[in-house]
C-alpha positions in Angstrom: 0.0 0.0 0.0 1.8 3.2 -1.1 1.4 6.4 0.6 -1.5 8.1 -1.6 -3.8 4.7 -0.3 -3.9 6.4 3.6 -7.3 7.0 2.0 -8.4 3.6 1.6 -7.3 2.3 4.9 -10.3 2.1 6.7 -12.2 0.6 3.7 -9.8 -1.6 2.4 -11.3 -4.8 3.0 -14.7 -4.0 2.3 -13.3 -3.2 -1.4 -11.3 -6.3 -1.5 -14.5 -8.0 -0.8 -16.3 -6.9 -2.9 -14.2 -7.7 -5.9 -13.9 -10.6 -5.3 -17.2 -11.3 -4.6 -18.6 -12.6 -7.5 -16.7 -15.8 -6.9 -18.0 -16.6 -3.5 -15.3 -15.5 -1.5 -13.9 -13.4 0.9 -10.3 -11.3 1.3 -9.4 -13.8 3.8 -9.3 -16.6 1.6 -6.2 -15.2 -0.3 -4.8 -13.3 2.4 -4.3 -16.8 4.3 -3.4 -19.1 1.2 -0.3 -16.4 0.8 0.5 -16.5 4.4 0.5 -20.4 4.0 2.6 -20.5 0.9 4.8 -18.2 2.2 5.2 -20.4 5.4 5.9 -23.4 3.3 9.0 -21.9 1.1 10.5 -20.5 4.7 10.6 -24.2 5.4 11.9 -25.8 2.0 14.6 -23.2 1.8 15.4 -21.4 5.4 14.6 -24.5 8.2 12.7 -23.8 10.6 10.8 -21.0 10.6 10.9 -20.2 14.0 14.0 -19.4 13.9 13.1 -16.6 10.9 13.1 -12.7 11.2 10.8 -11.9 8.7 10.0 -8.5 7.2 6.8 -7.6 5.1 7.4 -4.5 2.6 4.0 -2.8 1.6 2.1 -4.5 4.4 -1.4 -2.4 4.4 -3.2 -3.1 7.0 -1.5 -6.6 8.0 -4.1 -8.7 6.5 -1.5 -11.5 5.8 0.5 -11.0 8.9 -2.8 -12.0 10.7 -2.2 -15.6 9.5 1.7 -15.5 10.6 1.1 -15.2 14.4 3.6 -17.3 16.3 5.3 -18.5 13.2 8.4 -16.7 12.8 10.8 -15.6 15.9 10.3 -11.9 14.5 7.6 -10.4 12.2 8.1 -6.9 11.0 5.9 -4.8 8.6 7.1 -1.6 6.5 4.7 0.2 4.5 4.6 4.2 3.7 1.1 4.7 4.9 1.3 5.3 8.1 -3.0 4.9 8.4 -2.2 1.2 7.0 0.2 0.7 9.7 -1.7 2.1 12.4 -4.8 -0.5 11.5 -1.6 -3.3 11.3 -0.5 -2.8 14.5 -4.5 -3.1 16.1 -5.0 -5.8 14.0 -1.8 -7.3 14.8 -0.2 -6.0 18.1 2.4 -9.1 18.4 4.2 -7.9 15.5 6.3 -4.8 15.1 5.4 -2.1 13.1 7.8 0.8 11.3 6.7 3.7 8.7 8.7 3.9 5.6 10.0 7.2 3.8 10.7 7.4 0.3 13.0 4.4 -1.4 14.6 3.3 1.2 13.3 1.1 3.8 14.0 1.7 7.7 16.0 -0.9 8.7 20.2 -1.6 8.1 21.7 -4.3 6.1 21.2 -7.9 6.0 18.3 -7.5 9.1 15.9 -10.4 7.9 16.1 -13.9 6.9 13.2 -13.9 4.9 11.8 -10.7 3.1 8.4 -10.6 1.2 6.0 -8.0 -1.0 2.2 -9.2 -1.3 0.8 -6.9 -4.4 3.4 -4.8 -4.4 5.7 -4.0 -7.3 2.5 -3.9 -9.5 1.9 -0.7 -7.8 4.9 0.5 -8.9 6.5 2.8 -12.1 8.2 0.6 -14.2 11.4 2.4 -13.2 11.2 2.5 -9.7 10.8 -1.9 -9.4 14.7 -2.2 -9.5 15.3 0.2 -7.2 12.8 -1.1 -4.7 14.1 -5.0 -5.0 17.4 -3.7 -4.4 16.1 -2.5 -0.9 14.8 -5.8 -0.9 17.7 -7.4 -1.1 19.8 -4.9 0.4 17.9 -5.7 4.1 18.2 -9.3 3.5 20.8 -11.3 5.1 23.6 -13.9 3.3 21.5 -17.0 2.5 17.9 -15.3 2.9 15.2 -15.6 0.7 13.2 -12.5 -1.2 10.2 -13.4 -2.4 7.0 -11.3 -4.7 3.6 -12.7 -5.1 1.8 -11.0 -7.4 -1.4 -11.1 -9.6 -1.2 -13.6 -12.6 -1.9 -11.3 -15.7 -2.9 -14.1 -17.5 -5.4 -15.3 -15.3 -8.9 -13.8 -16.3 -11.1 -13.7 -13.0 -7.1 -12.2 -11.5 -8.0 -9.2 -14.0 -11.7 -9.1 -13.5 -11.7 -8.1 -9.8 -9.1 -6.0 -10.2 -11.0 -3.8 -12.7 -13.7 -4.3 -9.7 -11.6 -2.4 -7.3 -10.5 1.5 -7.3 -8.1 0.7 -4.9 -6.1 -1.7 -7.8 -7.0 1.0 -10.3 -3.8 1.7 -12.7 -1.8 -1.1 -11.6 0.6 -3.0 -14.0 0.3 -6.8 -13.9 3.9 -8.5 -13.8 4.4 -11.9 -14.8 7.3 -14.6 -13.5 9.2 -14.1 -16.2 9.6 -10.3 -15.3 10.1 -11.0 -11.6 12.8 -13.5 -12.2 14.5 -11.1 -14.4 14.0 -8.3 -11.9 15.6 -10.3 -9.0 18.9 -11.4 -11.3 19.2 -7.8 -12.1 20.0 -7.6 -8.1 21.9 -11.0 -8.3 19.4 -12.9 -6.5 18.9 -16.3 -7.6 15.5 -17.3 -8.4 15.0 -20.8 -6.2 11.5 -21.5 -6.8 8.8 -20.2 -8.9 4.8 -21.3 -8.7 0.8 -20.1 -9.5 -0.9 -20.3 -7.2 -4.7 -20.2 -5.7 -6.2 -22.1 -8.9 -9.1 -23.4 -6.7 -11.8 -21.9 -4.4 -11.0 -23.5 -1.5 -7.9 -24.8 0.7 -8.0 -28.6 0.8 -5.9 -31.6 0.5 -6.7 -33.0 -2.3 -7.6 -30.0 -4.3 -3.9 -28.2 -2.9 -2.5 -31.8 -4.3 -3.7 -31.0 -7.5 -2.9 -27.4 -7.7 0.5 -28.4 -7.1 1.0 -30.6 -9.9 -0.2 -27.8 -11.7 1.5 -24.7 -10.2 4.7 -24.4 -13.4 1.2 -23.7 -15.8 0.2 -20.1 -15.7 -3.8 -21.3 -13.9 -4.0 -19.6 -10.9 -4.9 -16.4 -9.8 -1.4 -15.5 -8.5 2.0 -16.3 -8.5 5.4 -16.0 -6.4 9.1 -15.9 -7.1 11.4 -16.8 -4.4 14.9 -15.6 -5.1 17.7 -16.3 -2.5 20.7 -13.9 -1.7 23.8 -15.1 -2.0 
């Protein structure tokens, strides 16, 4: 959530709800699926997560941090409006909080294990995405992982509730293909790539599926986990 959004803070989720409405769902839905995915790459590539300070860049209003609560040793959130952070830190008050200003993100080098944007770089110019993955990566430790999920452009419902939403309006869908090439410019390597949420609900047989599935461009969003070296 960037800084001229302070106006959709309070009403954030009742606009996410209603785009996505049409498909029987709620905000909640995604906002845990990511937490989850996210959860399961800390695992695959970092160990326990537990032992992960984790940093969420663009939070909002903490909707996925709500599904990370006693997961991680640390959970920070950064985001530039400080009305998003205000509703994270109610929403949220085990995690930490800090306001960003500008580029650069409040926090010194390699501070997190695992850093993460939900939604993010779509929001952005096209040349201000390198500048903020380089942040990214600057505030991620040796070994850490920096991961983007983002809408899947070629995912139709994805594009109809976005054009549902004012708060989405003007964003720039990025596919893996540009996120993998965005990381390398910061020489991140790109350890795992996936679409994800292809179904309307979170089950075991249906996830089973989805995961056989995830290298095809289905889903409603994607990720790309990069790793600094």
């Amino acid at each position: 959530m960037t800084a001229d959004h302070d106006r959709w803070a309070d009403s954030y989720e009742k606009e996410l709800d209603r785009a996505v409405g049409f498909v029987g769902l709620r905000h909640e839905f995604f906002s845990r699926a990511k937490a989850e995915e996210l959860l399961g790459l800390a695992r695959r590539h970092l160990g326990s997560a537990r032992e992960i300070d984790a940093l969420d860049v663009g939070c909002g209003v903490g909707l996925a941090d709500s599904h990370l609560q006693g997961c991680f040793a640390s959970l920070t959130g950064t985001d530039l409006s400080r009305t998003a952070l205000d509703r994270a830190a109610r929403r949220n008050p085990w995690a930490r909080y800090e306001p960003a200003a500008g580029g650069r993100l409040p926090f010194s080098e390699e501070s997190f294990d695992l850093v993460f944007a939900m939604c993010v770089l779509q929001e952005l110019e096209p040349d201000e995405r390198a500048e903020f993955a380089s942040e990214l990566a600057r505030v991620t430790r040796a070994g850490g992982l920096v991961v983007f999920f983002e809408h899947n452009p070629r995912n139709p419902l994805t594009r109809l509730a976005v054009r549902r939403t004012e708060v989405a309006a003007g964003i720039r869908f990025l596919g893996p293909g540009d996120l993998a090439e965005l990381l390398a410019a910061q020489r991140l390597v790109v350890v795992e790539q996936a679409h994800i949420l292809l179904f309307p609900a979170r089950v075991r047989p249906l996830l089973a599926v989805e995961r056989l599935l995830r290298h095809l461009p289905l889903g409603a969003q994607h990720y790309t986990a990069a790793r600094r070296v």
